[in-house]
N, C-alpha and C positions, 0 to 999 in steps of 0.2 A: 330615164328612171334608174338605169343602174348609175349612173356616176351619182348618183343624190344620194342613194344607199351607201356608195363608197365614201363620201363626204361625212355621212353619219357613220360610220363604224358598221354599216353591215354589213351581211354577204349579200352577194346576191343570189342567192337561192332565197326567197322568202321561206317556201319549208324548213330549210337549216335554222331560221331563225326561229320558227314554233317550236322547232325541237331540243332547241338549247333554252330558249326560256322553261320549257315546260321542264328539261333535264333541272336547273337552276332550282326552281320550285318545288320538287319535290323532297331535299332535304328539308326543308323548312316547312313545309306540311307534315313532314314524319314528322318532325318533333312537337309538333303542336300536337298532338295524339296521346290517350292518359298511358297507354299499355307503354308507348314507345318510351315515355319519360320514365316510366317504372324499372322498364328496362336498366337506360341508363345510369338512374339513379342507383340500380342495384348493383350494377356492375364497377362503378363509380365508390356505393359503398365497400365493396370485396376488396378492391386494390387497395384503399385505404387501408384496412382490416389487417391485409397482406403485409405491407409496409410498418405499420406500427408492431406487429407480431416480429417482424424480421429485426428491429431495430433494437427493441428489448431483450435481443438476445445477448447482450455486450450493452457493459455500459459506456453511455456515450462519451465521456468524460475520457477515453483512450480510444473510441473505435477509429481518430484519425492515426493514429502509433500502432495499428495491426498489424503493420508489416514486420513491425520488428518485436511481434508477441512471441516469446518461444510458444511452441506448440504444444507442448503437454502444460504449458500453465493454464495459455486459451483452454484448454481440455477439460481441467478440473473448472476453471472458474464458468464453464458453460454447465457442465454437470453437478456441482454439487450447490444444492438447494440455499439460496443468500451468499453464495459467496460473491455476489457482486453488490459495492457498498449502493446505499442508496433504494433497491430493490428487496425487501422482504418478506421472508416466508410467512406465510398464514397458517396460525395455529403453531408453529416452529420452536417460538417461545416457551411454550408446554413441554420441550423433549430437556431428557437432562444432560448438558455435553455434548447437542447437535445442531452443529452448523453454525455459521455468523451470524444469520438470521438480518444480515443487509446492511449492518451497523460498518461504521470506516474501520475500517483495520491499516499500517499496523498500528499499536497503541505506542506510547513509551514504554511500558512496561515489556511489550513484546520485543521491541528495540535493545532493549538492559540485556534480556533474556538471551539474544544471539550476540549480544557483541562480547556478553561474558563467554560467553562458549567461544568466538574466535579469540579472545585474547588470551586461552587456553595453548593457542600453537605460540611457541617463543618468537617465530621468525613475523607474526602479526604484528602491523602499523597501522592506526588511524591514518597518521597523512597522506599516506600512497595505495588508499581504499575507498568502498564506494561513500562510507562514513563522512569523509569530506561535503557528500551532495547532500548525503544525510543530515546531518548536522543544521543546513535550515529547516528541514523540519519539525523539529521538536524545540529548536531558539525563536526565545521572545513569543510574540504571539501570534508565528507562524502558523499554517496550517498546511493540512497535507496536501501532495500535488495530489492533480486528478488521476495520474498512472501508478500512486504511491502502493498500490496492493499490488500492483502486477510486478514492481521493484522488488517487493518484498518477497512475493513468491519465487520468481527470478532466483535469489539470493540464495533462499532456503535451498534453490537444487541445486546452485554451486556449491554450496557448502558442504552437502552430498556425492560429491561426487558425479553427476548427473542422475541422482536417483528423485525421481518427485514425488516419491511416498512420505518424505517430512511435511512435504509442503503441503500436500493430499488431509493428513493427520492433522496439520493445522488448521486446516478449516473445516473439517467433520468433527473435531472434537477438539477444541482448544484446550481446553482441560486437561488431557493426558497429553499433548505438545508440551503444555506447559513443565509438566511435570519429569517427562523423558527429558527434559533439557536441564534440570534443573537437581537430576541426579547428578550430576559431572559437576554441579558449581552450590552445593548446598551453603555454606556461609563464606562469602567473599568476600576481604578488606579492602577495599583502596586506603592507603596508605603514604604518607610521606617521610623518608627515610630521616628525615633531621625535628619532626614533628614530636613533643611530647604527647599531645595526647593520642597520638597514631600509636606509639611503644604501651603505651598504658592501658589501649582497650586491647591491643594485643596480648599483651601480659593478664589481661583480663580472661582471655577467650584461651588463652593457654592453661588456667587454672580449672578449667572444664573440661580440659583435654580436646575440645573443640576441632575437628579436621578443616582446617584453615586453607582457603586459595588467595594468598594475599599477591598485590598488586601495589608495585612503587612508586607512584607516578612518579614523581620527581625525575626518577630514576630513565623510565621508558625514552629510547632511541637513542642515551647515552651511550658515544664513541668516541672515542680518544686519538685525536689526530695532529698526533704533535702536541702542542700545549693546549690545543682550543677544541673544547667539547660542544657537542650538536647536543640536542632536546629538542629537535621538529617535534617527535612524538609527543613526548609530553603537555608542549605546549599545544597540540592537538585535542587530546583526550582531555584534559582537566576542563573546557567549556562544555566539553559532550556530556562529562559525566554530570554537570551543575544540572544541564539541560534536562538532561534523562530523570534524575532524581529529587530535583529542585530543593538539594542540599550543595551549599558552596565550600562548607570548609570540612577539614577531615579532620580524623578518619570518616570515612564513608562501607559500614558494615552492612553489606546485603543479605539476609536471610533470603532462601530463596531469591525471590525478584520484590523483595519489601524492603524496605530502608529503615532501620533498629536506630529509633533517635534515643537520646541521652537518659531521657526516662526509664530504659530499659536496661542500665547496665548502672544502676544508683548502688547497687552493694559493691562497686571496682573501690580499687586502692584511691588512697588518697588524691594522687595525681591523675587522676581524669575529674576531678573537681574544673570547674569548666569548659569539659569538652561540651559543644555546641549538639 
């Protein structure tokens, strides 16, 4: 008798074997039971619950690139209300100058906004800055990367010095970002030194006495080495600036962070008759 049990897989204790079928059986009668499924189900729904709450907290579109979030950016964009795109406040719309309210940022316009402010410092190049990576996104009909806010904020606290109250400011209240930046660059020319109508909306904007931040392109990254001049720069920034403003030929007059087309400047001198 035992070796027949042995041949069939069992022990030979026949009790051993009541005892493990009936062990076996009993998970599978628990759960045919209303209470025991409610259980599970409930417990089942909680994690989900859990998981979807935890996951929202960061948009997914960089939660695989955390590692390399500076930490007071994660900080603001966990804390202040829309600042993560995608995700929007309710009722947020109603406040005047608060918050992103979920929408993608940065824009181009926010882009003009800081690259005019760095190209404030003399010793600033497009070609050997982050503008380089930049530059696909706002060319042709690129769109943003999915980390493209977190770049942005990033930037704002180098530009600071490592202070993230710029960056803070720009997503609580874009409106006054806008405008704290835009005191240091109120009307700025991009200009071409060999251009007439570049001379002539100048000569325009000098008859208003105008406080002018004018900008050479032609000019930018020119060095003189030996007989052969470089223009990395230039030929850097003049796609940026088409990009940015979706004007190609100059001059290129920015009001604030607005672009003043030809229509605006019809009482100049003769020769801005055809500026574009």
């Amino acid at each position: 008798m035992d070796s027949v049990r042995l041949e069939l897989g069992l022990s030979q204790n026949p009790a051993s074997d009541a005892g493990s079928k009936s062990i076996v059986k009993i998970p599978f009668a628990w759960f045919k039971r209303k209470r025991s499924m409610i259980i599970v189900c409930t417990l089942f729904l909680v994690v989900c619950l859990w998981a979807v709450s935890h996951s929202v907290r960061l948009n997914p579109s960089y939660r695989s690139s955390m590692s390399r979030i500076d930490n007071d950016v994660e900080r603001i964009i966990r804390k202040i209300p829309g600042a993560i795109p995608g995700i929007p406040v309710p009722n947020q719309a109603k406040l005047s100058d608060y918050g992103r309210s979920g929408e993608t940022y940065p824009s181009k316009e926010d882009l003009l906004i800081v690259l005019m402010g760095e190209m404030l410092d003399p010793s600033f190049r497009v070609d050997n800055s982050t503008w380089i990576d930049w530059q696909h996104w706002v060319s042709g009909n690129s769109v943003l990367p999915n980390d493209a806010h977190v770049q942005f904020l990033t930037r704002l606290k180098s530009l600071n010095h490592g202070d993230i109250s710029d960056a803070q400011l720009y997503l609580e209240h874009p409106v006054q970002w806008s405008r704290k930046h835009l005191q240091n660059t109120p009307l700025t020319v991009f200009s071409k030194s060999y251009c007439p109508y570049s001379r002539g909306a100048k000569e325009l904007l000098a008859t208003y006495n105008a406080r002018l931040i004018t900008h050479e392109v032609d000019l930018r990254g020119t060095s003189q080495l030996g007989l052969t001049a470089t223009k990395a720069d230039a030929h850097s920034i003049q796609p940026l600036l088409w990009d940015l403003t979706g004007h190609r030929t100059y001059p290129k007059v920015i009001a604030g962070s607005k672009l003043l087309v030809r229509h605006l400047l019809m009482n100049g001198p003769t020769n801005m008759t055809g500026w574009p």
